[in-house]
N, C-alpha and C positions, 0 to 999 in steps of 0.2 A: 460542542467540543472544540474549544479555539487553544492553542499554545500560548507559550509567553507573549503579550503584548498583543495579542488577538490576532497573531498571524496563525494561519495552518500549523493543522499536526503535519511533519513527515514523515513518512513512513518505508519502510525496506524490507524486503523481503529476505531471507535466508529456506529456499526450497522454495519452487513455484511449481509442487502436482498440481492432479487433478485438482483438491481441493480449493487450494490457492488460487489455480487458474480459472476454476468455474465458479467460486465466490468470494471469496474472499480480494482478491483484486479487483474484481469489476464492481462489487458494490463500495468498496474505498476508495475509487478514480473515480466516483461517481458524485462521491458527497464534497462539496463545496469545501468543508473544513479540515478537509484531507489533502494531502498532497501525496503521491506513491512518487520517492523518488527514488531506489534503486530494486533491482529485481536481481537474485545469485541463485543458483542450482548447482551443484556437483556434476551435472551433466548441461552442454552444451544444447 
């Protein structure tokens, strides 16, 4: 999975529960063709 021109996907998050936090982000900061670049919650 590469982006335009064969750079990284970016990716953001909008809610980081449980789910998010226990798979969904560590297996996408994991993968080479991903890049996580912001993380947002309604709670600090």
């Amino acid at each position: 999975m590469r982006g335009i021109q064969g750079r990284p996907v970016r990716v953001g998050f909008y809610g980081t529960g449980n789910i998010a936090r226990n798979t969904h982000i560590p297996i996408l900061s994991g993968m080479d063709e991903v890049d996580v670049v912001a993380l947002r919650d309604v709670n600090e």
